[in-house]
C-alpha positions as CSV (number, residue, x, y, z in Angstrom):
1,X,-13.3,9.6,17.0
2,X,-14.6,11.8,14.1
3,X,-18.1,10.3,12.0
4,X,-16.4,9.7,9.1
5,X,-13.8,7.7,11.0
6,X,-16.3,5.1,12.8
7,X,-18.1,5.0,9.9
8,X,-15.1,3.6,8.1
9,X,-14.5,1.3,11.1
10,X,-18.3,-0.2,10.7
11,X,-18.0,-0.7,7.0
12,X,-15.0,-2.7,7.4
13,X,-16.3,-4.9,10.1
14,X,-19.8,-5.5,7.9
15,X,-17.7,-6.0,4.5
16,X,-15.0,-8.7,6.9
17,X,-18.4,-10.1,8.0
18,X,-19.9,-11.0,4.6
19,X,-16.4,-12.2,3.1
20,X,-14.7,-13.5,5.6
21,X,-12.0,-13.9,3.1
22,X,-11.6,-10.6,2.1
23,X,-8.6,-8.2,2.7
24,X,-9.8,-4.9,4.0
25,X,-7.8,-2.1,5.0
26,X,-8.1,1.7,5.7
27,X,-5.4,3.6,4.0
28,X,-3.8,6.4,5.8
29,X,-2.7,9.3,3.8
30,X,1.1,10.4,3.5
31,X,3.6,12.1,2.1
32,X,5.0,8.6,0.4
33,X,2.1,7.7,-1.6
34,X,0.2,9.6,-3.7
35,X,-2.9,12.0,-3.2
36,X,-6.5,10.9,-4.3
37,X,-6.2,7.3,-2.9
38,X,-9.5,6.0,-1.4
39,X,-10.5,5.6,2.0
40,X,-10.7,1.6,1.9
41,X,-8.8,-0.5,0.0
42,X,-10.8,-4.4,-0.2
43,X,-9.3,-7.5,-2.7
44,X,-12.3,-9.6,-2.7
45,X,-11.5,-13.1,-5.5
46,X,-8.5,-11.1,-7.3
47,X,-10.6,-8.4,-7.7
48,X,-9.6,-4.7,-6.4
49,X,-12.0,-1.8,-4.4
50,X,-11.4,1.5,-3.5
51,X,-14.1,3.0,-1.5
52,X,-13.8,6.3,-1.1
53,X,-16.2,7.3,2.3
54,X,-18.1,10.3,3.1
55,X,-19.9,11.0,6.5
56,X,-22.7,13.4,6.1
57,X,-22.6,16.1,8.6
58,X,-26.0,16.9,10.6
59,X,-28.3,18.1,7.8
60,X,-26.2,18.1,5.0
61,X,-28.0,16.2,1.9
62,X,-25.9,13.5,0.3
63,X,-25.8,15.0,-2.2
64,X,-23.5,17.9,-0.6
65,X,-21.8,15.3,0.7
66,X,-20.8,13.5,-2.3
67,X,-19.9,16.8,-3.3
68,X,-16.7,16.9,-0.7
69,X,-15.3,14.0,-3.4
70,X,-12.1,15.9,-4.6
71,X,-11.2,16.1,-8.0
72,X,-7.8,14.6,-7.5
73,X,-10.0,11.5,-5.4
74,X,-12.5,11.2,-8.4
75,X,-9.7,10.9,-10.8
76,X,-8.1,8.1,-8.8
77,X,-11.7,6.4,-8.4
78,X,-11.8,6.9,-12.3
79,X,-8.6,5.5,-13.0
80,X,-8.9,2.6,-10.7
81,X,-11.8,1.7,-12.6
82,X,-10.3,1.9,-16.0
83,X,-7.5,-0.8,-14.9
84,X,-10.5,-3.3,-14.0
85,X,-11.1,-2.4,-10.0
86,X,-14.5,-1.9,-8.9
87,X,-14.6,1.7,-6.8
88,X,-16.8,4.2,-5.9
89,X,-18.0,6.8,-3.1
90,X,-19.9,5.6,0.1
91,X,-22.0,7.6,2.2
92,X,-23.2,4.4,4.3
93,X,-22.6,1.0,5.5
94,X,-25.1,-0.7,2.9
95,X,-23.7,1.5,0.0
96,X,-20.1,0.2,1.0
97,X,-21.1,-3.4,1.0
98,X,-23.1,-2.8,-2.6
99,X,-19.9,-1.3,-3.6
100,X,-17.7,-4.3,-3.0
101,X,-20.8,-6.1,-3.9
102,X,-19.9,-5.2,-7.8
103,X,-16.4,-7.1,-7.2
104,X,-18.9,-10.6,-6.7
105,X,-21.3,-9.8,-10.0
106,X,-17.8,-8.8,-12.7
């Protein structure tokens, strides 16, 4: 299993953890839906999140990794937000969970 892909797995077991309630799934890219979409998709009280998640390689700053973000993926986080969903770009577990964290506070 690739970081990025067990570090997906551990954000959605801490965000099921803390809302029980929530619906939390990985997307899977394909050739039926369209490019950009984040790597988690959480509904949380009526309220959408699209985390998009970065693994860090070893040594690579976070700020290089935020830097991996596609254009096409930051236009999606952007236009999620504009229709009301929280979203943004995770690089750990506790940056997930503030994420979805939003979706509780709006």
């Amino acid at each position: 299993m690739q970081p990025e892909s067990r570090l997906v797995g551990r954000m959605k077991r801490a965000i099921s953890s803390r809302w029980p309630d929530a619906f939390v799934v990985k997307l899977h890219g394909n050739p039926y839906q369209p490019a950009g979409l984040p790597d988690l998709l959480v509904v949380l009280h009526g309220r959408a999140v699209g985390i998009e998640v970065k693994a860090p390689g070893i040594g690579e700053s976070e700020e290089h990794a935020r830097e991996r973000v596609t254009l096409r993926q930051r236009d999606v986080l952007d236009r999620m937000g504009r229709a009301g969903a929280v979203s943004g770009v995770a690089l750990s577990v506790d940056e997930a969970v503030e994420i979805v964290s939003r979706a509780e506070r709006t």
